[in-house]
PDB file of N, CA, C and O in Angstrom:
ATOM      1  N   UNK A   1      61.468 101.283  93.480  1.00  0.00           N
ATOM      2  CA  UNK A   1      60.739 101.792  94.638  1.00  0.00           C
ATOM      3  C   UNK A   1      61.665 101.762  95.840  1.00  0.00           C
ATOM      4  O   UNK A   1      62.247 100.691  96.012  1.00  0.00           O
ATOM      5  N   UNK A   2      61.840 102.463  96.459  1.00  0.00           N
ATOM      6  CA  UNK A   2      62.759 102.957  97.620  1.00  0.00           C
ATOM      7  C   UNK A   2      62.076 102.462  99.099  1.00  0.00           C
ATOM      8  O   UNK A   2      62.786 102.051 100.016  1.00  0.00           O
ATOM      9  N   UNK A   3      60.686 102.556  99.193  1.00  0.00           N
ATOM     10  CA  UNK A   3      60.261 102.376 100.860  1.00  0.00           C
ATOM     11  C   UNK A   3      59.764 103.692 101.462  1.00  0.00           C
ATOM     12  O   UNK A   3      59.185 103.537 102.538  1.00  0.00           O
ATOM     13  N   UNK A   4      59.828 104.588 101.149  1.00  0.00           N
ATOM     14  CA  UNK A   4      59.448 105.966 101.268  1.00  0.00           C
ATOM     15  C   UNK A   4      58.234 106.386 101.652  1.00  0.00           C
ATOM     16  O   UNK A   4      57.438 105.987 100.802  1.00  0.00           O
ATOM     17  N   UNK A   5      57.765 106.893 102.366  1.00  0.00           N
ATOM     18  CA  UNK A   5      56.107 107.379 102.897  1.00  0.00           C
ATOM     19  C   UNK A   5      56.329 108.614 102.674  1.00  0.00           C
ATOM     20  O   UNK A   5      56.535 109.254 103.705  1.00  0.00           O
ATOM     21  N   UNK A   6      56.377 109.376 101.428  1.00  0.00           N
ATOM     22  CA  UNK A   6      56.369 110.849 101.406  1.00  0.00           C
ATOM     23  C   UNK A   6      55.409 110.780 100.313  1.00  0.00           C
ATOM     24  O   UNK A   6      55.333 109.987  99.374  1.00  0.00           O
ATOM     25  N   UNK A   7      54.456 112.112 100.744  1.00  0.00           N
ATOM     26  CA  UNK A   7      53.682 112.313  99.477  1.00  0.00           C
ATOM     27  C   UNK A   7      53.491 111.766  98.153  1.00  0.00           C
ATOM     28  O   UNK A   7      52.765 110.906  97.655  1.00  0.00           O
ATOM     29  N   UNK A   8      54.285 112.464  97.800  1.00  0.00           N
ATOM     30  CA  UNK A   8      54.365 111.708  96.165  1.00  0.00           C
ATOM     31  C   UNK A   8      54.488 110.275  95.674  1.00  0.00           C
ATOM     32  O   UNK A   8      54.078 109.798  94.616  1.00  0.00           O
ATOM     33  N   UNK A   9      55.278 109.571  96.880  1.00  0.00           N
ATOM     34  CA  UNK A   9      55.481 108.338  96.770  1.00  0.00           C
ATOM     35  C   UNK A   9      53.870 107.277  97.019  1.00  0.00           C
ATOM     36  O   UNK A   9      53.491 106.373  96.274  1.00  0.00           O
ATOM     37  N   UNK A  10      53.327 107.674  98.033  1.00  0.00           N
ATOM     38  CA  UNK A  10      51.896 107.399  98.267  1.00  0.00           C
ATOM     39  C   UNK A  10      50.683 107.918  97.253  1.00  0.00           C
ATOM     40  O   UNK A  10      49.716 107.156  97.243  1.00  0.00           O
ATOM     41  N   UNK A  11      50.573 109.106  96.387  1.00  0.00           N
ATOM     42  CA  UNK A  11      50.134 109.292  95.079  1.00  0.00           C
ATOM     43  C   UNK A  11      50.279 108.796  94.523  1.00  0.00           C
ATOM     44  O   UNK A  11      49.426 109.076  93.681  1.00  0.00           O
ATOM     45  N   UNK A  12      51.217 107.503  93.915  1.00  0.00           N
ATOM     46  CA  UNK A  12      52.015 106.822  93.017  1.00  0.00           C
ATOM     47  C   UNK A  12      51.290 105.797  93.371  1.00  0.00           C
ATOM     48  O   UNK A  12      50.446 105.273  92.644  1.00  0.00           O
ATOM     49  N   UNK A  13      51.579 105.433  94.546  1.00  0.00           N
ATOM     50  CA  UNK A  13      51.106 103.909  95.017  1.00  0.00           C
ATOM     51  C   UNK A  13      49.665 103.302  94.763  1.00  0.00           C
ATOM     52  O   UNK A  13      49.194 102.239  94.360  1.00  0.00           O
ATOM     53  N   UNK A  14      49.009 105.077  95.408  1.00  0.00           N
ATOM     54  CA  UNK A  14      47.603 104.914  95.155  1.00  0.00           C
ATOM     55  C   UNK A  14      47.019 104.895  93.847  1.00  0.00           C
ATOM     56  O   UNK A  14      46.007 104.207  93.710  1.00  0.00           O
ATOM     57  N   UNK A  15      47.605 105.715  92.556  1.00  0.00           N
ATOM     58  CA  UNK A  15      47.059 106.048  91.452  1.00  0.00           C
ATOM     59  C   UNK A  15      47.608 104.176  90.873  1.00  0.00           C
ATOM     60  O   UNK A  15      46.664 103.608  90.322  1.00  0.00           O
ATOM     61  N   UNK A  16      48.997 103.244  90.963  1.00  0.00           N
ATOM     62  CA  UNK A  16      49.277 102.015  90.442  1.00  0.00           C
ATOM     63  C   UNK A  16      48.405 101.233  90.838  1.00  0.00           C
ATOM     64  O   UNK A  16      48.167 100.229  90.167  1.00  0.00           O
ATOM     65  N   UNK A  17      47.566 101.542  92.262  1.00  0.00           N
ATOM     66  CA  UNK A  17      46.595 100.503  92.624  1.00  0.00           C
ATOM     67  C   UNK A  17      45.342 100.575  91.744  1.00  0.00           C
ATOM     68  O   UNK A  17      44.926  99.596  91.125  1.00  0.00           O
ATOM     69  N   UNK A  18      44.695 101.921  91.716  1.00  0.00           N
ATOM     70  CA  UNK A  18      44.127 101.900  90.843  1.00  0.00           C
ATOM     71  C   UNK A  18      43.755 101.652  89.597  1.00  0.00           C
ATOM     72  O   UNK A  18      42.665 101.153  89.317  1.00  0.00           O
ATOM     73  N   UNK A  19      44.839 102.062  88.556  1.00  0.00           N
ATOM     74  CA  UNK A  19      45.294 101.316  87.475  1.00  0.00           C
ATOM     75  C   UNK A  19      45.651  99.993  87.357  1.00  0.00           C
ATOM     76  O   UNK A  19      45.836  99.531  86.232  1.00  0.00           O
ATOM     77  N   UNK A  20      45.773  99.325  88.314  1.00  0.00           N
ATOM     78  CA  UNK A  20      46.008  97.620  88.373  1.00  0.00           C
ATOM     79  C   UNK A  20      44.324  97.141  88.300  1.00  0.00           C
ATOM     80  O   UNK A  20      43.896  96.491  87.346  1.00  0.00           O
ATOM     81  N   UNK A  21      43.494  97.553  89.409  1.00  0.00           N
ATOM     82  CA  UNK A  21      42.440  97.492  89.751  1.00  0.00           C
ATOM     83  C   UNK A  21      41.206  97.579  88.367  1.00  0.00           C
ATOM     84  O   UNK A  21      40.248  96.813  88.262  1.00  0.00           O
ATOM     85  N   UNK A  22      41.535  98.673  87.436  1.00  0.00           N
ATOM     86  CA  UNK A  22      40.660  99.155  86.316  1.00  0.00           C
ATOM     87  C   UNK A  22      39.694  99.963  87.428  1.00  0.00           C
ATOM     88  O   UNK A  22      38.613  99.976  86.839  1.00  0.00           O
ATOM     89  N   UNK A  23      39.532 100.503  88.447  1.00  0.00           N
ATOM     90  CA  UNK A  23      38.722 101.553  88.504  1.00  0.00           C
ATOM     91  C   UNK A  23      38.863 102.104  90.086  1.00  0.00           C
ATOM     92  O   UNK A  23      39.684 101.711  90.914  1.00  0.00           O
ATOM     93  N   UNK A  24      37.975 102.980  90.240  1.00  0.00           N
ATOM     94  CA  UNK A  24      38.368 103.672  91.691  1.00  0.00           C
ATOM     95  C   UNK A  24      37.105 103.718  92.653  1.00  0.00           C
ATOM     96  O   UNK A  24      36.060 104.106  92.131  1.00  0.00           O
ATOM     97  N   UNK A  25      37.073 103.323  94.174  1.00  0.00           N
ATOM     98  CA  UNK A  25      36.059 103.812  94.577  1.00  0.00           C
ATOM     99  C   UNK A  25      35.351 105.014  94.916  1.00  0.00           C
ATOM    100  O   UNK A  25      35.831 106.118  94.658  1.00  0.00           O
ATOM    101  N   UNK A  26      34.154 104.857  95.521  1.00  0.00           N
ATOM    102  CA  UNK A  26      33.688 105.778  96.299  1.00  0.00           C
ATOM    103  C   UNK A  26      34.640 107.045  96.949  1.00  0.00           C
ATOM    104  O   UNK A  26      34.906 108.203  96.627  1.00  0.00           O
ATOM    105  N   UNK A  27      34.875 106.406  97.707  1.00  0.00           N
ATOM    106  CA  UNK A  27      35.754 107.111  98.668  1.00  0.00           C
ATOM    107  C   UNK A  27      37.008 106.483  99.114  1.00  0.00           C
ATOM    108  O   UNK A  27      36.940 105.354  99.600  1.00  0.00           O
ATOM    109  N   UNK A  28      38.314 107.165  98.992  1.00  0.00           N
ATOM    110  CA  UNK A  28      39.564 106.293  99.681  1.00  0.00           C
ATOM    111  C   UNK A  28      39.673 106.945 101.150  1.00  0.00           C
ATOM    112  O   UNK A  28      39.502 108.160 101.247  1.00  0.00           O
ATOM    113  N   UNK A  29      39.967 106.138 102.356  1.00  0.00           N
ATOM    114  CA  UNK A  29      39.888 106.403 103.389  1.00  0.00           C
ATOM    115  C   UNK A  29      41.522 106.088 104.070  1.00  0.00           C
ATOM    116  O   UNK A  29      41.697 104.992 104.604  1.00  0.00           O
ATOM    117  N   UNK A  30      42.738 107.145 104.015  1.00  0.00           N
ATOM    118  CA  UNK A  30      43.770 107.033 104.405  1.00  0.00           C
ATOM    119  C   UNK A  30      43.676 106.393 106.061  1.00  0.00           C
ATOM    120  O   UNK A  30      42.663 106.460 106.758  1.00  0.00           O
ATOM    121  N   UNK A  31      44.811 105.853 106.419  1.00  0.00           N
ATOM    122  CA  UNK A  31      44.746 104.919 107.950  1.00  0.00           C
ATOM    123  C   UNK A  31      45.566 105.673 109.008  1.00  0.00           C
ATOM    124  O   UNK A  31      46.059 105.114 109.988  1.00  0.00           O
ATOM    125  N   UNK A  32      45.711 107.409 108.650  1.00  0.00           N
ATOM    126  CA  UNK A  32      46.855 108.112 109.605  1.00  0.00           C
ATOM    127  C   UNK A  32      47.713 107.872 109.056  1.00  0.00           C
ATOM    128  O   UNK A  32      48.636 107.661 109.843  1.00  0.00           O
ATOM    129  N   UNK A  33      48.118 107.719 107.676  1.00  0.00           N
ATOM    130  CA  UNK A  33      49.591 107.151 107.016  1.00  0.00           C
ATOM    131  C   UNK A  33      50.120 108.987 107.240  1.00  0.00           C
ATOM    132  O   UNK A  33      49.516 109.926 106.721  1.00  0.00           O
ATOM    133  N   UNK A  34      51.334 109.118 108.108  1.00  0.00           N
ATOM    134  CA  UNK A  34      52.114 110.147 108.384  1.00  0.00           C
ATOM    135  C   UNK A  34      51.691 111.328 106.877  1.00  0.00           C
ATOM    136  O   UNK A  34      50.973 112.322 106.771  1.00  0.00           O
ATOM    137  N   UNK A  35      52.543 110.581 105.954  1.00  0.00           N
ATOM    138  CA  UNK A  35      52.275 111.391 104.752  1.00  0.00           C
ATOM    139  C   UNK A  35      50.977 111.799 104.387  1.00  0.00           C
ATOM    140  O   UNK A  35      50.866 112.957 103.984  1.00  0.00           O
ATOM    141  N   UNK A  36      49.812 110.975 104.452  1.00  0.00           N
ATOM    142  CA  UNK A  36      48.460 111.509 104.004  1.00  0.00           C
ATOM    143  C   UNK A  36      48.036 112.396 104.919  1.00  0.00           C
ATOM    144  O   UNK A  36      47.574 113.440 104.459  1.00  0.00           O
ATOM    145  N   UNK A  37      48.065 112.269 106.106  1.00  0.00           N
ATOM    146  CA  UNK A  37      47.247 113.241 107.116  1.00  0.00           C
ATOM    147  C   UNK A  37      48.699 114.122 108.489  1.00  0.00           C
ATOM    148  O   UNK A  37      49.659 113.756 109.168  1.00  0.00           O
ATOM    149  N   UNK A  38      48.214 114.915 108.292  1.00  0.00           N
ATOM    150  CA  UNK A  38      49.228 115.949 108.904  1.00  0.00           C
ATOM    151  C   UNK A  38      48.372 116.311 110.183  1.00  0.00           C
ATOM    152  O   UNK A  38      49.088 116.414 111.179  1.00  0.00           O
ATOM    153  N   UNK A  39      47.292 116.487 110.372  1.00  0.00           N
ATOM    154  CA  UNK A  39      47.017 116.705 111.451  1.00  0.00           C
ATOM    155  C   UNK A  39      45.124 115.680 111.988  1.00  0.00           C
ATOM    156  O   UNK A  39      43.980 115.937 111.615  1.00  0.00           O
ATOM    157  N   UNK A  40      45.620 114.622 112.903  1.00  0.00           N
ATOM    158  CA  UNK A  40      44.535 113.861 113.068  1.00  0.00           C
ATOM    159  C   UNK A  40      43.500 114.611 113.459  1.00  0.00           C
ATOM    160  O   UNK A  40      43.574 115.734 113.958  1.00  0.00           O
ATOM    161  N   UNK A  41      42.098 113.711 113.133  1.00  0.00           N
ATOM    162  CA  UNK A  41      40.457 114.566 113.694  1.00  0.00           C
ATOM    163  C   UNK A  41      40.017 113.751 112.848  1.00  0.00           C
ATOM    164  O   UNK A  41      40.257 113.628 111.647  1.00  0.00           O
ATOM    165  N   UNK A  42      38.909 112.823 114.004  1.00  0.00           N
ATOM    166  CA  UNK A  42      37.858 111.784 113.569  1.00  0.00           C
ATOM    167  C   UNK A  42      37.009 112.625 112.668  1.00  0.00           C
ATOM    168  O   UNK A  42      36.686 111.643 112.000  1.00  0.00           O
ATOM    169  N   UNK A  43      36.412 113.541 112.115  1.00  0.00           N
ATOM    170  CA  UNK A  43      35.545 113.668 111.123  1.00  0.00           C
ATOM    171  C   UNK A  43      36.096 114.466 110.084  1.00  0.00           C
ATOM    172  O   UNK A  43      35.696 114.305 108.931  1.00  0.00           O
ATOM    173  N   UNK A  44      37.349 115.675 110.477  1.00  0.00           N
ATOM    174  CA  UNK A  44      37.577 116.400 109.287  1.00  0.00           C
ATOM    175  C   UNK A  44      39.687 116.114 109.415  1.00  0.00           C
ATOM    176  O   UNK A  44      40.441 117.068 109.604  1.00  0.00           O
ATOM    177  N   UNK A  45      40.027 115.130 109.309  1.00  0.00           N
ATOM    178  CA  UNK A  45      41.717 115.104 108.914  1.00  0.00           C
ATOM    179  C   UNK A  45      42.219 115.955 107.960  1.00  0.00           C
ATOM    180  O   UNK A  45      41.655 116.106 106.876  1.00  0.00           O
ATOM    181  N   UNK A  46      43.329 116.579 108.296  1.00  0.00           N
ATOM    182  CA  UNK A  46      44.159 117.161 107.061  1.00  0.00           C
ATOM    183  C   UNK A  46      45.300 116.587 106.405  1.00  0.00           C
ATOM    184  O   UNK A  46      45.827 117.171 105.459  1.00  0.00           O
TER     185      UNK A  46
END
């Protein structure tokens, strides 16, 4: 693992958490991590 906040690297992270975990919630709620959201907005983020 390198340290990296790019896409793919955060897909990875998220899908190992899951798989550590045995299952997934409701809803995952990104924190403004650069890579997940490209453009901020309290109800609809991209």
């Amino acid at each position: 693992m390198n340290g990296s906040q790019g896409k793919e690297d955060l897909i990875s992270a998220c899908e190992n958490a899951l798989h550590y975990f045995g299952g997934v919630p409701l809803a995952t709620v990104p924190d403004n991590l650069k890579a997940a959201v490209t453009k901020s907005n309290r109800y609809e983020p991209l």
